[in-house]
PyMOL Python script that loads the backbone (N, CA, C, O; Angstrom):
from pymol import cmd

cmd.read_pdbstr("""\
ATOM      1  N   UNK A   1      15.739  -1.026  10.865  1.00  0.00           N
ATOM      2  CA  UNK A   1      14.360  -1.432  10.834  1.00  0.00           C
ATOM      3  C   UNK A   1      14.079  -2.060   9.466  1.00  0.00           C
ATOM      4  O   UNK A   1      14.435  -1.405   8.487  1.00  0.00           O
ATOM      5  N   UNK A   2      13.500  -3.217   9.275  1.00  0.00           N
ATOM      6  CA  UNK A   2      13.379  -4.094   8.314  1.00  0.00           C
ATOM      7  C   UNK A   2      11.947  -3.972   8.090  1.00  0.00           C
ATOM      8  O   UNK A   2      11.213  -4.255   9.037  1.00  0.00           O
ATOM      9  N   UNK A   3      11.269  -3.477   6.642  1.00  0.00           N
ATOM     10  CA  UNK A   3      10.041  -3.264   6.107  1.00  0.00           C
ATOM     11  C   UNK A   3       9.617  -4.630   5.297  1.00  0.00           C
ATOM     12  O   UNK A   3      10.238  -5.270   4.449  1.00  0.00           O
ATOM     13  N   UNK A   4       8.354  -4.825   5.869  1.00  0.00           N
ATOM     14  CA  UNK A   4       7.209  -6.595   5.608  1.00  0.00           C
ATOM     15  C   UNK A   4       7.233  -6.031   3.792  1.00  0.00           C
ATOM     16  O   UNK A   4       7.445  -4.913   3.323  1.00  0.00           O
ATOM     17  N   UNK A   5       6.916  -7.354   3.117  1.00  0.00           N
ATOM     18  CA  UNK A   5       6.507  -6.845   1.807  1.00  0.00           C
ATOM     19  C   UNK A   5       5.206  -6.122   1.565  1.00  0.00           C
ATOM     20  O   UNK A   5       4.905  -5.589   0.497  1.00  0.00           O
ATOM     21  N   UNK A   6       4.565  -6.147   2.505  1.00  0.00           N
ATOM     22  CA  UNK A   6       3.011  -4.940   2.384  1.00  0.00           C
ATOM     23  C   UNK A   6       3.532  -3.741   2.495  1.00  0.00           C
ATOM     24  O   UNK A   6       2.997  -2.883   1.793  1.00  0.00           O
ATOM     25  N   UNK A   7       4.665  -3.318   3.350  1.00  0.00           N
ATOM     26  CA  UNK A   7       4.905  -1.910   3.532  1.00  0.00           C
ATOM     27  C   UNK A   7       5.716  -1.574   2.241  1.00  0.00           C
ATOM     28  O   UNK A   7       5.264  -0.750   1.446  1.00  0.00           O
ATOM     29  N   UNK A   8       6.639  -2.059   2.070  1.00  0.00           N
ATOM     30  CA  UNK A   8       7.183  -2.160   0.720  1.00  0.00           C
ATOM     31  C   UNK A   8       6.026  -1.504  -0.695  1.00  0.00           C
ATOM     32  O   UNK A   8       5.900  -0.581  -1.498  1.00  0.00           O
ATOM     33  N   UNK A   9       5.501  -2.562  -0.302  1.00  0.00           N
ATOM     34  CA  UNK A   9       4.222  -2.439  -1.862  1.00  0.00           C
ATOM     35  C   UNK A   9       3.475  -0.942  -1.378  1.00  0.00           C
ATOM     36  O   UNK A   9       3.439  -0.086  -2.262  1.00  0.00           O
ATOM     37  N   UNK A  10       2.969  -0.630  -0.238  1.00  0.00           N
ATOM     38  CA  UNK A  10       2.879   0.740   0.217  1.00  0.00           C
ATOM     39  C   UNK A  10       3.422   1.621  -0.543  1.00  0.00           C
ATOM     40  O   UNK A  10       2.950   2.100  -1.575  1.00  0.00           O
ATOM     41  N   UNK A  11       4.668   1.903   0.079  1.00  0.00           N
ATOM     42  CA  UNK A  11       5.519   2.976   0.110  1.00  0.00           C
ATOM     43  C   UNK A  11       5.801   3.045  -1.702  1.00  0.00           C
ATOM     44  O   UNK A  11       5.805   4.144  -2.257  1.00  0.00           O
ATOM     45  N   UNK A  12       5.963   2.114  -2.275  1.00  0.00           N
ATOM     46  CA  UNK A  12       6.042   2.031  -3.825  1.00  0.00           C
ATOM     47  C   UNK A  12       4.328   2.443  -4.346  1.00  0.00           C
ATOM     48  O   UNK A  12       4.278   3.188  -5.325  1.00  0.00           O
ATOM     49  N   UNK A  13       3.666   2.225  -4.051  1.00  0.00           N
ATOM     50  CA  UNK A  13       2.289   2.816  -4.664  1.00  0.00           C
ATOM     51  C   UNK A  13       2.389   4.395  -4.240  1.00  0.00           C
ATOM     52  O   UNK A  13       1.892   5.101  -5.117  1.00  0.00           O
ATOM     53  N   UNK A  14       2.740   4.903  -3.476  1.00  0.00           N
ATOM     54  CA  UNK A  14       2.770   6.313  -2.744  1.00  0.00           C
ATOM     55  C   UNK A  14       3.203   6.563  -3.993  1.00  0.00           C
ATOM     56  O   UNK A  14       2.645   7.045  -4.979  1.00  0.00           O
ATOM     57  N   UNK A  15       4.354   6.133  -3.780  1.00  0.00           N
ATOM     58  CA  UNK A  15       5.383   6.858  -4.963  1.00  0.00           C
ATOM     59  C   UNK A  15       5.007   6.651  -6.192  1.00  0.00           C
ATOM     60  O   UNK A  15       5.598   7.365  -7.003  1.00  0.00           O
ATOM     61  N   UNK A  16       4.213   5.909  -6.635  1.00  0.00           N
ATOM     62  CA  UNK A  16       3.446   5.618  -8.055  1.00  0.00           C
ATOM     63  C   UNK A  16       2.585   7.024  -8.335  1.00  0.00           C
ATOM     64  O   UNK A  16       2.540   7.649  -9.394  1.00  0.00           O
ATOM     65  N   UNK A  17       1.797   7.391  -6.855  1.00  0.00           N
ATOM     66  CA  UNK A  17       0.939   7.771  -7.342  1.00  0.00           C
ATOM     67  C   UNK A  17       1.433   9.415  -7.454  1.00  0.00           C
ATOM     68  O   UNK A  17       0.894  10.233  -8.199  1.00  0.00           O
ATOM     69  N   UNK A  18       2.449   9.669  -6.645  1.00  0.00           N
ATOM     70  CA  UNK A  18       3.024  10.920  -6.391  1.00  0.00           C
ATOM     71  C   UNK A  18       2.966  11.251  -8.018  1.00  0.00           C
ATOM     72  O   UNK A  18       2.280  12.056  -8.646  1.00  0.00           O
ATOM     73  N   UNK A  19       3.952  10.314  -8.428  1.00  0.00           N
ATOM     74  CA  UNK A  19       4.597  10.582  -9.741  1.00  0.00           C
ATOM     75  C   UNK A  19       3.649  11.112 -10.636  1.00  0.00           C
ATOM     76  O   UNK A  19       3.908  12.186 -11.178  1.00  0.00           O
ATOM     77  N   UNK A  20       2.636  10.555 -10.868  1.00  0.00           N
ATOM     78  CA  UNK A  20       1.749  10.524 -12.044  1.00  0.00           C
ATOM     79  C   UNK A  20      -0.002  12.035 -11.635  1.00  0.00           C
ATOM     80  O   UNK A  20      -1.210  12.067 -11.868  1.00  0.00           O
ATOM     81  N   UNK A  21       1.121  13.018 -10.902  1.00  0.00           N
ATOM     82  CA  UNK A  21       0.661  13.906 -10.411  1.00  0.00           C
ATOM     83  C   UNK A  21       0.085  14.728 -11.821  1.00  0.00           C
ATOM     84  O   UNK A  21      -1.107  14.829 -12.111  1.00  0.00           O
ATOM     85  N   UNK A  22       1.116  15.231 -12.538  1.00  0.00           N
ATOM     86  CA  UNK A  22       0.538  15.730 -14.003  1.00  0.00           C
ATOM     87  C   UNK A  22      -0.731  15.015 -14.650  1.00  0.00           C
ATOM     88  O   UNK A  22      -1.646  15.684 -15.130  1.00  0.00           O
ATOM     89  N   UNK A  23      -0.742  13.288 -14.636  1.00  0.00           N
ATOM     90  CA  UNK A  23      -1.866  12.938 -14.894  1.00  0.00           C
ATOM     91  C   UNK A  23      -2.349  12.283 -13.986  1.00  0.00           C
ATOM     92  O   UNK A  23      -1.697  11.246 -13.863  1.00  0.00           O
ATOM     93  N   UNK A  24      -3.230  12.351 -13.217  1.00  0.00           N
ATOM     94  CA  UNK A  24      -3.811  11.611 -11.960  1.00  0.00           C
ATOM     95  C   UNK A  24      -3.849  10.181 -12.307  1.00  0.00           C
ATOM     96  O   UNK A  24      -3.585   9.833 -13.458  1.00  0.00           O
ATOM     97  N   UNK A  25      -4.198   9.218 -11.279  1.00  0.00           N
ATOM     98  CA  UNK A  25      -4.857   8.305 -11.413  1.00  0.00           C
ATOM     99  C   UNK A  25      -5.569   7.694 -10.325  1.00  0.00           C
ATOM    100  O   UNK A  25      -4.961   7.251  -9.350  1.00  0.00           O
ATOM    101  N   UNK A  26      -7.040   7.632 -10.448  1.00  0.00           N
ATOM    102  CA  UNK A  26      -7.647   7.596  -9.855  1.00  0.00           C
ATOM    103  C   UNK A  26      -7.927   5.730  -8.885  1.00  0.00           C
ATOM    104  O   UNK A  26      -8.418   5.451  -7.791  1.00  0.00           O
ATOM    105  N   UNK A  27      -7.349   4.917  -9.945  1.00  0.00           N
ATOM    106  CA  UNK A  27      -6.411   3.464  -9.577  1.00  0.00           C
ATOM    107  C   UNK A  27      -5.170   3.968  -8.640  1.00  0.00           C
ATOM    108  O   UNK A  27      -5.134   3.681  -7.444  1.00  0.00           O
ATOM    109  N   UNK A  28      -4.768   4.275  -8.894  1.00  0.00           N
ATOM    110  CA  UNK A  28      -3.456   4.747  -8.202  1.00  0.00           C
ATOM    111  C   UNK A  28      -3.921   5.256  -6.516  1.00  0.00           C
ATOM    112  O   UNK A  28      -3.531   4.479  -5.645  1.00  0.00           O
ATOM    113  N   UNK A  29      -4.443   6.070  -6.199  1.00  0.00           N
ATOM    114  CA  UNK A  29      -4.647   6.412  -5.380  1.00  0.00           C
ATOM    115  C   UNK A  29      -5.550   5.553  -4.406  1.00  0.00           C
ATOM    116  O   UNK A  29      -5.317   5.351  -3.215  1.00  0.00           O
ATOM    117  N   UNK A  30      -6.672   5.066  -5.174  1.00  0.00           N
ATOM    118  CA  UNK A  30      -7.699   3.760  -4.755  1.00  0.00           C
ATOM    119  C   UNK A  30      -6.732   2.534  -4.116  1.00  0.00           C
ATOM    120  O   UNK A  30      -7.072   1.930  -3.099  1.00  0.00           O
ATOM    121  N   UNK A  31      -5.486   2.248  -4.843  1.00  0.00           N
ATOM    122  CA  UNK A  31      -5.102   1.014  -4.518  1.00  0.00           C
ATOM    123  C   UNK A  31      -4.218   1.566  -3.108  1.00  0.00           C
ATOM    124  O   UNK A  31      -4.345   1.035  -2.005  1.00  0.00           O
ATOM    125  N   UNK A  32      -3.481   2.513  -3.338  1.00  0.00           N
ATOM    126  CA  UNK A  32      -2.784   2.966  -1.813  1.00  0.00           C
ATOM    127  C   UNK A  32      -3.697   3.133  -0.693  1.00  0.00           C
ATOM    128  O   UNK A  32      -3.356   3.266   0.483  1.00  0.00           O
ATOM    129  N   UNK A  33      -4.612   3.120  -1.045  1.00  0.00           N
ATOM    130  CA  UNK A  33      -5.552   3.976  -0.151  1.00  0.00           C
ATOM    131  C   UNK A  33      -5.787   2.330   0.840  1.00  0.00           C
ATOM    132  O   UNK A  33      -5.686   2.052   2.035  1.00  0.00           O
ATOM    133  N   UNK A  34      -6.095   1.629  -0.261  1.00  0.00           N
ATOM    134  CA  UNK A  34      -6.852   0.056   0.836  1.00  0.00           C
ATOM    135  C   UNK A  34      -5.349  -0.291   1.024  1.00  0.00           C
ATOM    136  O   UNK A  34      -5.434  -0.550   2.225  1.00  0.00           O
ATOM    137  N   UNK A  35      -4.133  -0.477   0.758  1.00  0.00           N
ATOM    138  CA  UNK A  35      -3.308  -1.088   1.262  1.00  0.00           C
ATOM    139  C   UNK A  35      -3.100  -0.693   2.568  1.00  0.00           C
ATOM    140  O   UNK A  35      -3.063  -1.512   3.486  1.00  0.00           O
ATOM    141  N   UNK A  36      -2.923   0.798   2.767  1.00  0.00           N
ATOM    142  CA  UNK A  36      -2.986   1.291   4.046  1.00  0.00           C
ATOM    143  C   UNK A  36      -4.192   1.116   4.726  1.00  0.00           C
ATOM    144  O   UNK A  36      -3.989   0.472   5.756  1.00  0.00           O
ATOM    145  N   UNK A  37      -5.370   1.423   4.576  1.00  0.00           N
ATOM    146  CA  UNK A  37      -6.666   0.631   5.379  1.00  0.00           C
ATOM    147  C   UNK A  37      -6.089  -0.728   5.812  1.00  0.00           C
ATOM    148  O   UNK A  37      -5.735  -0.751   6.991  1.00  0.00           O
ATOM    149  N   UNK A  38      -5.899  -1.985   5.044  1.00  0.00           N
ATOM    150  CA  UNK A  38      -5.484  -2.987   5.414  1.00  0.00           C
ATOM    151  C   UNK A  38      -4.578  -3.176   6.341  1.00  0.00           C
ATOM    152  O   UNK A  38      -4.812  -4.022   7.205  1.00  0.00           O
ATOM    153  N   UNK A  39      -3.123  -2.297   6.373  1.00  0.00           N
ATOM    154  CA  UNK A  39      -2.494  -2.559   7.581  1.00  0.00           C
ATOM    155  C   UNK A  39      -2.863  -1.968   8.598  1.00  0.00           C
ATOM    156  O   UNK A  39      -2.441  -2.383   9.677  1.00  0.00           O
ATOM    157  N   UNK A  40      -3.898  -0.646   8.554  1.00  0.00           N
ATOM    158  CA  UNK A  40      -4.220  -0.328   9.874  1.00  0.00           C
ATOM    159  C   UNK A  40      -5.298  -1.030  10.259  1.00  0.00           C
ATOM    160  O   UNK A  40      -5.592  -0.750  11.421  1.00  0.00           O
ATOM    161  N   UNK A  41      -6.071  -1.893   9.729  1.00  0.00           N
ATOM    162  CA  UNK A  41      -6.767  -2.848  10.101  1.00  0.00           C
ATOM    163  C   UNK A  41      -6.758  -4.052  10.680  1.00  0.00           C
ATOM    164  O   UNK A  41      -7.639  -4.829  11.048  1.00  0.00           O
ATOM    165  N   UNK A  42      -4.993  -4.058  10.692  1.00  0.00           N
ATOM    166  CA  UNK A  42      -4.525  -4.980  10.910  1.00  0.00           C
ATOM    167  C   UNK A  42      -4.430  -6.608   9.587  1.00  0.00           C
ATOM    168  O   UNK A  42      -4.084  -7.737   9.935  1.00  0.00           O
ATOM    169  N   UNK A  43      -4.629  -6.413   8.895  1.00  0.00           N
ATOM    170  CA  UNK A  43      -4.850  -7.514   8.128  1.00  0.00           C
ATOM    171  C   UNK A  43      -4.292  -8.243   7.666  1.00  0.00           C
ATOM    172  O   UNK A  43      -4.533  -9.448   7.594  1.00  0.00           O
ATOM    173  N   UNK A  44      -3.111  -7.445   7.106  1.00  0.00           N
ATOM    174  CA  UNK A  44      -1.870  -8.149   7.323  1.00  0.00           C
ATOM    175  C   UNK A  44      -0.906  -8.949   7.952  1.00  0.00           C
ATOM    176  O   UNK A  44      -0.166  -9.841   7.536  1.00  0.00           O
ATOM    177  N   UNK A  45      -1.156  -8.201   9.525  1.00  0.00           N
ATOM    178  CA  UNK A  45      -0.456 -10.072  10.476  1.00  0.00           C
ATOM    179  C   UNK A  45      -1.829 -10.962  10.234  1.00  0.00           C
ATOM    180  O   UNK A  45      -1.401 -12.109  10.105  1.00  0.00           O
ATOM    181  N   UNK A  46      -2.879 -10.989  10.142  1.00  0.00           N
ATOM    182  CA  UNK A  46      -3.463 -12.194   9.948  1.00  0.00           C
ATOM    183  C   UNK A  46      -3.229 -12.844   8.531  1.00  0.00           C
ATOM    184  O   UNK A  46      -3.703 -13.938   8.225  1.00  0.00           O
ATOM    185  N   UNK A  47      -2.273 -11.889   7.500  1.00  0.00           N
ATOM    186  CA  UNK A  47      -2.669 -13.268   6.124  1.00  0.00           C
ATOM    187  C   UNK A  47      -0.796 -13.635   6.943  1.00  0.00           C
ATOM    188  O   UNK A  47      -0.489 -14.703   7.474  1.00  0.00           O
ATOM    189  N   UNK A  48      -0.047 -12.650   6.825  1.00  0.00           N
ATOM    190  CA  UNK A  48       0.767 -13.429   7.855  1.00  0.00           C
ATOM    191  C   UNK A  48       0.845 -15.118   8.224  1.00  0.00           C
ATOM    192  O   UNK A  48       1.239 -16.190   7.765  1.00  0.00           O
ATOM    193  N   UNK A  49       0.255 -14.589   9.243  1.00  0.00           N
ATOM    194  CA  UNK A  49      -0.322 -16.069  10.079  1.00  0.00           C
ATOM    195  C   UNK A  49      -0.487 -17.070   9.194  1.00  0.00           C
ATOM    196  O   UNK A  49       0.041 -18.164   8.993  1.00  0.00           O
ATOM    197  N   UNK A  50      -1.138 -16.585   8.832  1.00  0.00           N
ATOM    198  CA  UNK A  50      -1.945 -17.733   7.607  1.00  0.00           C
ATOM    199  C   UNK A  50      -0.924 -18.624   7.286  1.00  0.00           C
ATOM    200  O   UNK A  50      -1.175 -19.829   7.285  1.00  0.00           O
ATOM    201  N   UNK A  51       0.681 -18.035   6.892  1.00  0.00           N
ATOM    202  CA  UNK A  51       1.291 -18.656   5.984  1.00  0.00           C
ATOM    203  C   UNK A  51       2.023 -19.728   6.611  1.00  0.00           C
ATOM    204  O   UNK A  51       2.708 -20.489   5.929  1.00  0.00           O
TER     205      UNK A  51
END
""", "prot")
cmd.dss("prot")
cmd.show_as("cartoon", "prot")
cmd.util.cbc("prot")
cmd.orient("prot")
């Protein structure tokens, strides 16, 4: 199974934010948070498309 560069950038913010558990970040979590909104929103096959 081959992962789009949105899921990619996902799965690497997860892990950004995991990490920085000792010191939160409240960016960190904000930005994972809409990337995933976005693909379950679908938004992504539409910039897709776009290209």
């Amino acid at each position: 199974m081959k992962l789009t560069e949105k899921e990619k950038e996902l799965i690497e913010a997860i892990r950004n934010f995991l990490k920085s558990k000792h010191n939160p970040s409240i960016e960190l979590e904000f930005y994972a948070r809409e990337l995933f909104e976005k693909m379950m929103d679908g938004e992504e096959e539409e910039e897709e498309k776009e290209k």
